[in-house]
C-alpha positions as CSV (number, residue, x, y, z in Angstrom):
1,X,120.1,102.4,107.7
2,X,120.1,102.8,111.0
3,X,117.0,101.3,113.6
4,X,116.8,101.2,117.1
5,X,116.4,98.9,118.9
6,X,112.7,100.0,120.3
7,X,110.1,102.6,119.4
8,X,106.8,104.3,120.2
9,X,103.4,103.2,119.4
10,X,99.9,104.1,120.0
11,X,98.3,101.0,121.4
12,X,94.5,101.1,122.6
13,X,94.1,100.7,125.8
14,X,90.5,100.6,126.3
15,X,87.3,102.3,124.1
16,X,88.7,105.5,123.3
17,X,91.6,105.1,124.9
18,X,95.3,105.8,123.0
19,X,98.4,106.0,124.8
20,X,102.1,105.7,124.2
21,X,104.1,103.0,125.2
22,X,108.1,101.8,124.2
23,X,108.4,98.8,122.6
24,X,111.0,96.9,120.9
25,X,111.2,97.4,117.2
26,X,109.9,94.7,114.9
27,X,112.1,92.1,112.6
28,X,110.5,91.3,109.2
29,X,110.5,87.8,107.7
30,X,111.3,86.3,105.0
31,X,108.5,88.4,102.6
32,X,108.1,91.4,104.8
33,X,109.9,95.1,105.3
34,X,110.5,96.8,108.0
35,X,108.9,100.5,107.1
36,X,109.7,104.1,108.8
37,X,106.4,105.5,109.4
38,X,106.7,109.2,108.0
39,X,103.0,110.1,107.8
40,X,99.8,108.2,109.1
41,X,96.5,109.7,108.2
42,X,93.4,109.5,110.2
43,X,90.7,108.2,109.0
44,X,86.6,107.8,110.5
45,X,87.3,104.4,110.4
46,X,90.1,104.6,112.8
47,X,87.6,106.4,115.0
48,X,84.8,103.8,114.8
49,X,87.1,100.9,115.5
50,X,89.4,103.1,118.5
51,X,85.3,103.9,120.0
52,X,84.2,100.0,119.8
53,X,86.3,97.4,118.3
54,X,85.6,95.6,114.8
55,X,86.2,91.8,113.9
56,X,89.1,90.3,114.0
57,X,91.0,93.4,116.3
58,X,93.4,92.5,118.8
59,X,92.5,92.8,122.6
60,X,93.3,95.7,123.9
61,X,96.7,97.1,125.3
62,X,98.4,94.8,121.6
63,X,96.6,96.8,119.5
64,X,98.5,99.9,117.4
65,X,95.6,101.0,114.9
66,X,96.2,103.2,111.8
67,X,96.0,102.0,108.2
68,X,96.9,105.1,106.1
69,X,100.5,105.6,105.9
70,X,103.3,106.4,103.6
71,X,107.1,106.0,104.7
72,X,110.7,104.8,104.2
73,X,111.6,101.1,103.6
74,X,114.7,100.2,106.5
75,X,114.9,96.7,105.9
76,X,113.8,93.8,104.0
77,X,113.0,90.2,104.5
78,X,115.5,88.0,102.9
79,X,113.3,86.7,100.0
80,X,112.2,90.2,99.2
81,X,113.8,92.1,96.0
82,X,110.7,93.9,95.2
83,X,112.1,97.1,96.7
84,X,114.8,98.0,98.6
85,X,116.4,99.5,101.9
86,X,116.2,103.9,101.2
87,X,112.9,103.6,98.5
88,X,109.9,105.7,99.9
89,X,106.8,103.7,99.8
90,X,103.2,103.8,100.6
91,X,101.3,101.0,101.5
92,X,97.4,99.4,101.0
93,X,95.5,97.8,103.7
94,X,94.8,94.7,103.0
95,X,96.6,91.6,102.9
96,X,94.0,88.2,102.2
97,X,95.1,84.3,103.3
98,X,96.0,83.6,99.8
99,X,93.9,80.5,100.0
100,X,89.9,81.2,100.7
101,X,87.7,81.0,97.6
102,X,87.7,84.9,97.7
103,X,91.0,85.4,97.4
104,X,92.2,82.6,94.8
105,X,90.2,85.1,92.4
106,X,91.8,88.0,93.9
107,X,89.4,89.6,96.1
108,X,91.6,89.7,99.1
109,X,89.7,92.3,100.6
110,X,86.9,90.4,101.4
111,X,88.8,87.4,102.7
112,X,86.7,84.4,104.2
113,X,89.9,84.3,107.3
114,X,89.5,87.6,107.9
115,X,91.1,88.3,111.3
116,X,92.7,84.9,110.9
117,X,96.4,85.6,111.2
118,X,97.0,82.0,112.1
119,X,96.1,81.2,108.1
120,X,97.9,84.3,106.4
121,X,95.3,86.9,106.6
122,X,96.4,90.3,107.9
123,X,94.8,94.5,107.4
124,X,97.2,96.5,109.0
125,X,95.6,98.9,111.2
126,X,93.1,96.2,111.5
127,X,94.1,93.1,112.6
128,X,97.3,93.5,112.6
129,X,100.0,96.6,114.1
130,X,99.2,99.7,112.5
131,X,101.0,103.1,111.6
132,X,100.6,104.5,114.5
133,X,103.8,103.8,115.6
134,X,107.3,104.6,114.7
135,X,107.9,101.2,112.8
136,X,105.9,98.6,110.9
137,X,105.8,95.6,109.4
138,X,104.5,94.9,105.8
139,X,104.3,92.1,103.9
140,X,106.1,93.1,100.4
141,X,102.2,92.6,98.5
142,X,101.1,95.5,99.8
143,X,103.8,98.2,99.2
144,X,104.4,100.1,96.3
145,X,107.4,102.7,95.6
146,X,106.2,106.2,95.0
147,X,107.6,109.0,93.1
148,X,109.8,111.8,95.0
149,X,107.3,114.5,93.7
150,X,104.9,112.8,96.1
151,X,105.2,113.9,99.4
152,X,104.6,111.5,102.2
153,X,101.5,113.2,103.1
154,X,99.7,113.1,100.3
155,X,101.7,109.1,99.8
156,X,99.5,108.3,102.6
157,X,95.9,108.8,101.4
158,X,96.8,106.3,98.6
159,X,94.8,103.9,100.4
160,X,91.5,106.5,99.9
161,X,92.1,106.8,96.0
162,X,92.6,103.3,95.6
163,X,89.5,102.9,97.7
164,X,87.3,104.8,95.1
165,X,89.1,103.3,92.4
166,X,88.3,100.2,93.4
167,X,84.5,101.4,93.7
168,X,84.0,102.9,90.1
169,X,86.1,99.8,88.7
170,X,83.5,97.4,90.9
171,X,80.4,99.5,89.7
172,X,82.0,99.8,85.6
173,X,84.6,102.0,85.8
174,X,83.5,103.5,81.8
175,X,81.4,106.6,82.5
176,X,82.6,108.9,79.7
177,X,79.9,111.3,79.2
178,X,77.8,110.3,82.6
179,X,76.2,112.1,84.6
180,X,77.6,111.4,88.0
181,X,76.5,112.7,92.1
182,X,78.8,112.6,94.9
183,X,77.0,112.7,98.2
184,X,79.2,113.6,100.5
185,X,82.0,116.1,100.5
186,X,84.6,114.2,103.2
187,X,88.1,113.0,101.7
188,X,86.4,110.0,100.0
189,X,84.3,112.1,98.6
190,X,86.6,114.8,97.4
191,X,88.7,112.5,95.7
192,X,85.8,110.8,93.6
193,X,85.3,113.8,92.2
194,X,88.4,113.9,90.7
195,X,88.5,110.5,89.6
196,X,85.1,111.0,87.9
197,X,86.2,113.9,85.9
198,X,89.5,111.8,85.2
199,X,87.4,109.4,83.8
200,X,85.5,112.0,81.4
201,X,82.3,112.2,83.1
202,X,79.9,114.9,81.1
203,X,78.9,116.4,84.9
204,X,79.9,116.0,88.3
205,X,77.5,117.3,91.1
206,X,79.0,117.3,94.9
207,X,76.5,117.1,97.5
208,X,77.3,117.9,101.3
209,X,76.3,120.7,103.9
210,X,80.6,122.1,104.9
211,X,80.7,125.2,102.9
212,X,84.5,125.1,103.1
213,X,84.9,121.3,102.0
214,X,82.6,122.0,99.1
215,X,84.5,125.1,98.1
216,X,87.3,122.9,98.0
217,X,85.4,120.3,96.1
218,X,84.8,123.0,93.2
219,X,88.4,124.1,93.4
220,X,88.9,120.4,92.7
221,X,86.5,120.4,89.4
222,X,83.0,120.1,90.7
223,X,80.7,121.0,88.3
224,X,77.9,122.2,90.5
225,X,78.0,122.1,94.2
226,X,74.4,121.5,95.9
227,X,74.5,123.3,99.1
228,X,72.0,121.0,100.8
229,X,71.1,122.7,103.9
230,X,69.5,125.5,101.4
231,X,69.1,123.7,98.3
232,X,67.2,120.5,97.3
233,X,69.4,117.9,95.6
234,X,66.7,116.0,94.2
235,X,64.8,118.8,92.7
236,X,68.3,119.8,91.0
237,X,69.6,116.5,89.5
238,X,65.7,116.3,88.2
239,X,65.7,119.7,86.4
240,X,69.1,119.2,85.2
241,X,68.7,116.0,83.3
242,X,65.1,117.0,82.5
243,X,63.6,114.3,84.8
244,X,65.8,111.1,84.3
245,X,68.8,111.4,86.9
246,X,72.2,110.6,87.0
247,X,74.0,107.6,85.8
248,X,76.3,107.3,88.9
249,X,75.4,108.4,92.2
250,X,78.2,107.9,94.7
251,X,77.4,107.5,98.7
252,X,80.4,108.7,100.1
253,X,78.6,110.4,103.7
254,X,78.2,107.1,105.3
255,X,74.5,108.4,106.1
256,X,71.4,106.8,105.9
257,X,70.3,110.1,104.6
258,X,72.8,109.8,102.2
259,X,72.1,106.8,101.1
260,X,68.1,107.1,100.4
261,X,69.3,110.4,98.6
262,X,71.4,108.2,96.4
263,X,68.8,106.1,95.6
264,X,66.5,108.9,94.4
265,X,68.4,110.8,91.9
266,X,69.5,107.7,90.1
267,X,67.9,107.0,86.7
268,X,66.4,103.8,86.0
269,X,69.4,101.6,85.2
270,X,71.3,103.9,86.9
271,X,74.1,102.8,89.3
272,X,74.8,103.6,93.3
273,X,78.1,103.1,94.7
274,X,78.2,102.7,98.5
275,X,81.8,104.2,99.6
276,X,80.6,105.3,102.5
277,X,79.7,103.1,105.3
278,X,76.2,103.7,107.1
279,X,75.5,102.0,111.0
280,X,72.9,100.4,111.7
281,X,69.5,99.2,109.4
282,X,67.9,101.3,107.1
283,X,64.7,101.6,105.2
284,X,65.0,102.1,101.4
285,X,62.3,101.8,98.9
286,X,63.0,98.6,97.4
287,X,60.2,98.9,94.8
288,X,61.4,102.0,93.2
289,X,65.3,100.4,93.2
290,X,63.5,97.2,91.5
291,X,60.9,99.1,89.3
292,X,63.9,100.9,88.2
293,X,66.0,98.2,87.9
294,X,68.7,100.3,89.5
295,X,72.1,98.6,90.6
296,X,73.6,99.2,94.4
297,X,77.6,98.0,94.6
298,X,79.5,97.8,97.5
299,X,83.3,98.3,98.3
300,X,85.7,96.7,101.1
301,X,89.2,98.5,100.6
302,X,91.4,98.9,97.6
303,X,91.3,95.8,95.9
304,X,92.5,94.8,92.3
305,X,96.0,96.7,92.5
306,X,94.2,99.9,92.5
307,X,96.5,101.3,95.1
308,X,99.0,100.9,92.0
309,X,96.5,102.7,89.5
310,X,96.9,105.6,92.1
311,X,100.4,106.5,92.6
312,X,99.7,106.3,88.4
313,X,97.1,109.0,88.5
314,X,99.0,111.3,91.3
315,X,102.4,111.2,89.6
316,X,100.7,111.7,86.3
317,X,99.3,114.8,88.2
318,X,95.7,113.6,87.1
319,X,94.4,113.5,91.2
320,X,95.7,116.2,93.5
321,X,95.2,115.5,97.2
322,X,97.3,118.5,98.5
323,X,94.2,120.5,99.6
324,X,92.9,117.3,102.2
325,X,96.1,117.5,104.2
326,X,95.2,120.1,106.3
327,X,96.7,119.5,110.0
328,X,99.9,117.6,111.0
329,X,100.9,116.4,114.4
330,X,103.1,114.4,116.5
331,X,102.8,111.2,117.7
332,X,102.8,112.1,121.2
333,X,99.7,114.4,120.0
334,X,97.6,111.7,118.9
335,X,94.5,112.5,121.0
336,X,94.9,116.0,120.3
337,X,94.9,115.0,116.4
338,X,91.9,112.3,116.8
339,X,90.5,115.7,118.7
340,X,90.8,117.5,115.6
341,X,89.4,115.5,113.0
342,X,86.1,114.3,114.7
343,X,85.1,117.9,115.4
344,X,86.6,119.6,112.5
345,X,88.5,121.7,114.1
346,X,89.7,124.3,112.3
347,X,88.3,123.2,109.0
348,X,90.3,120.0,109.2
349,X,89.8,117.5,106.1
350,X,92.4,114.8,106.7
351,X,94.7,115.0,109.9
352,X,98.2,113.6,109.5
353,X,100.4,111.8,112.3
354,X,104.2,111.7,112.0
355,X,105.4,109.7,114.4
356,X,109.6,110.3,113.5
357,X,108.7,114.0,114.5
């Protein structure tokens, strides 16, 4: 297959600042492919990180962000026999040292040399060169073939289903018959739906204030949208389950509104899953999470092969992430796409960059 010998990327050049440059096209090594970016999604992440910059990110101006992305392998390292040059491919984030106590028991997510690229660690889109770029440079652990009914849109949110896999299989993935509320109706949020109904939940209440994202959300199975703006989700849950909560609530707003409202409808010995990521400090009542012996779990990326688990689910048809791709640019749009997602622009859910287009 055919590669030039250089490309465009989206480096950051300063807070806020994206712009195009040519560079000369990566080589892999020995365990790495060379990948043809064909979609890179935008995620809030990519946002907070492009606004001020998180551990471990390179200085600016060597920086190419984006970590959701789905494309074609064009060549392979020469140990790699995993996958070959022509298979389409989506990727997870995440890539640990291999050798911190984390990661020797597989929790490579959370590695201890995080940002350390000197000792094997690398997240693409990161810490490491990103998708938004023409080219880029995996190492073999983190890509996985994907079917052709799955288009490289959709191949590229695999990182956000293996990210709330990850979560119900860190909180106890078993909740046939639970009672589960998803606060929160962003693409996260969305997709846990599905996964909770997957999974044979009894009832699945989504929680957010975008009419049009939770009309999607009951397209996608929802069981009872709570309008929040008119209704009161507490008051709900409470009726519903006759005064006990749910067994699940699910954080996926990344608000500290969000999260006390998680808190509250959960039944003693009930679970909270934190998918979304609040800033700053945050006052919780600590003796009604004790009193009620309630359990809060936290999730960094899409750990434990889940990534795998979810090109399972979509080419089993079980998840359909269709409806979140809703706009599509070029690279040499990128602002005009970042533009888009952070004010919703015409109901935007999850913006896509195709940088070969």
């Amino acid at each position: 297959m055919e590669i030039p010998n250089t490309m465009l990327a989206a480096f950051l050049a300063g807070p806020e600042q994206l712009i195009i440059k040519k560079i000369r096209t990566p080589k892999p090594g020995p365990e790495e492919v060379l990948i043809r970016v064909e979609a890179c999604a935008i995620c809030s992440s990519d946002i907070s990180l492009i606004k001020k910059p998180w551990p471990g990110q390179p200085p600016y101006g060597y920086f190419i962000p984006g970590h959701e992305y789905s494309g074609i392998v064009v060549s392979c390292g020469e140990t790699v026999d995993e996958v070959k040059v022509g298979d389409r491919v989506a990727v997870e984030v995440h890539y640990g040292c291999g050798r911190c106590d984390n990661c020797r028991v597989g929790n490579y997510t959370a590695c201890l040399n995080w940002g350390n690229k000197k000792k094997g660690h690398r997240a693409n889109g990161l810490t490491t060169a990103g998708g938004f770029s023409q080219y880029v440079i995996n190492h073999i652990s983190t890509v996985y073939k994907i079917p052709d009914s799955l288009s490289f849109e959709e191949a590229s949110l695999v990182t956000n289903l293996g990210c709330v896999l990850y979560g119900f299989e860190t909180a106890g993935g078993y909740i046939v018959g639970d009672y589960v509320a998803i606060i929160g109706e962003g693409p996260l949020g969305l997709i846990a739906l599905q996964v909770a109904k997957t999974l044979g939940a009894e009832k699945v209440y989504l929680i957010g204030i975008d009419p049009h994202r939770l009309n999607v959300g009951k397209e996608l199975g929802a069981d009872r949208i709570i309008y929040a703006k008119d209704e009161n989700p507490l008051e709900i849950i409470k009726r519903d389950t006759k005064g006990v909560g749910v067994d699940l609530s699910i954080e996926a707003s990344g608000s500290i509104d969000g999260l006390r409202m998680s808190e509250k409808i959960s039944k003693w010995m009930g679970k909270i899953l934190l998918l979304g990521i609040p800033e700053g400090s945050i006052d919780i009542n600590f003796h009604d999470l004790a009193r009620g012996n309630k359990t809060i779990f936290t999730v960094r990326g899409e750990g434990w092969r889940n990534c795998k688990r979810g090109i399972s689910l979509l080419r089993n048809k079980r998840i359909n992430l269709k409806p979140l791709v809703t706009h599509m640019f070029p690279l040499n749009k990128i602002n005009e796409a970042l533009k888009t997602h952070i004010e919703k622009i015409d109901e935007a859910i999850k913006v896509i960059i195709k940088p070969n287009y």
